[in-house]
Structures are given as C-alpha cells and as structure tokens.
C-alpha positions in Angstrom: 22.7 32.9 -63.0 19.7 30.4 -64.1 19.2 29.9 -67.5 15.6 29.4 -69.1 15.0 27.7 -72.0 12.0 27.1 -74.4 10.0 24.2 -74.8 8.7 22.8 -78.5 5.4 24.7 -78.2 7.5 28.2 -78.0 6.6 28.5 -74.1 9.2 29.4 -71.5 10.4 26.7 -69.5 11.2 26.6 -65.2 14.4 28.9 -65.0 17.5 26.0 -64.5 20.5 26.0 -62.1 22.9 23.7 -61.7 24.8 22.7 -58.7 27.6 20.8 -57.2 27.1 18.0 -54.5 28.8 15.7 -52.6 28.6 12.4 -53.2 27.4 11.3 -50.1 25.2 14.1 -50.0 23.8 13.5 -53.3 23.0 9.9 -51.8 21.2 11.1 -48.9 19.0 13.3 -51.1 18.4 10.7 -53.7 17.1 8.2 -50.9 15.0 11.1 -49.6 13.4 12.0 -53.2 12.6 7.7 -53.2 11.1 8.0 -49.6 9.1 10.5 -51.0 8.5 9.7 -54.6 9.9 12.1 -56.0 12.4 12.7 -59.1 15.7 14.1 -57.1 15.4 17.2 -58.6 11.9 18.0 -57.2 13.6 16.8 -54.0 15.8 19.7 -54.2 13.4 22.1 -55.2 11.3 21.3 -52.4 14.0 21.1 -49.8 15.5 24.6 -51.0 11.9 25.8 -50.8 11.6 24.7 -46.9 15.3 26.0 -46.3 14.1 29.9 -47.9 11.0 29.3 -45.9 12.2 28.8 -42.7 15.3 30.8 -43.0 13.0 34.0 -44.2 10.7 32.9 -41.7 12.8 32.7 -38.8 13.2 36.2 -37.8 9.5 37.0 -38.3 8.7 33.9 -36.1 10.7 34.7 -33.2 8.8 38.5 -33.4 5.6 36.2 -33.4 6.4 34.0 -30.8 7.5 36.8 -28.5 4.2 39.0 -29.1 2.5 35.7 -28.1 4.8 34.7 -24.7 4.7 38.2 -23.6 0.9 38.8 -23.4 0.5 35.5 -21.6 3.1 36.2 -19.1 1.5 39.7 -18.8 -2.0 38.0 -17.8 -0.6 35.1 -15.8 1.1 37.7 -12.9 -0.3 37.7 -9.5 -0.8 41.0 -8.0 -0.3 41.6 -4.4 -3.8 42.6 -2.3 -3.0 44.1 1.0 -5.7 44.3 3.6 -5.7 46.7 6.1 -6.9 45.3 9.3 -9.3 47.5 11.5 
C-alpha cells in the first residue's frame, strides 16, 4: 500500500511506493532517466505511466483498429457486373 506523507507547509505529499529491482535493471533504468534528464524516480513514474497506458489501452486499440480495417476492406471490394449480351 502507498504511503503519503506531509510536507512542512501541512500539504499532502505524492502517495510513495517502494519497490525492489534488479541490479542490472536498476542500471538500465538509471542510464535511461540520464538519457532523458530525469531523476530515476521520475523515470519510473513515467515508464509505469506508458506501461498502464498501453496495457489499458491495448484492448480498446485493437477494437479501434478493427472498426477502422473493416470499413476499408468493406469499401475496397470489387463487385461483379454481368452483362447480358443481346
């Protein structure tokens, strides 16, 4: 569960988690946060951000993507004329 603490003005502060890493994947993410210029923390925040993001997003974009192939195949079709000779 986060914890949230108070700042010296009285005013709440950015719920807090803490989590366990890797080394090596500590490493990666610090190099990414200096690539960026970020602190390692924001980093994270920004990289669990994307992860929620696409992983809520994922289902909903695959409905999207279908509603848009489908149409387009729909109007792409030939149809078939036949012409009755006389």
């Amino acid at each position: 569960m986060a914890t949230r603490q108070t700042s010296s003005s009285g005013r709440a502060k950015s719920p807090r988690i803490q989590v366990v890493l890797p080394e090596a994947l500590l490493e990666r993410l610090a190099v990414a946060a200096e690539q960026d210029s970020r602190t390692v923390s924001n980093m994270a925040k920004v990289l669990i951000q994307q992860g929620l993001d696409r992983l809520q997003g994922g289902v909903r974009h695959q409905l999207e993507r279908q509603q848009q192939v489908q149409p387009r195949l729909r109007q792409g079709r030939l149809r078939r004329i036949r012409l009755r000779g006389g």
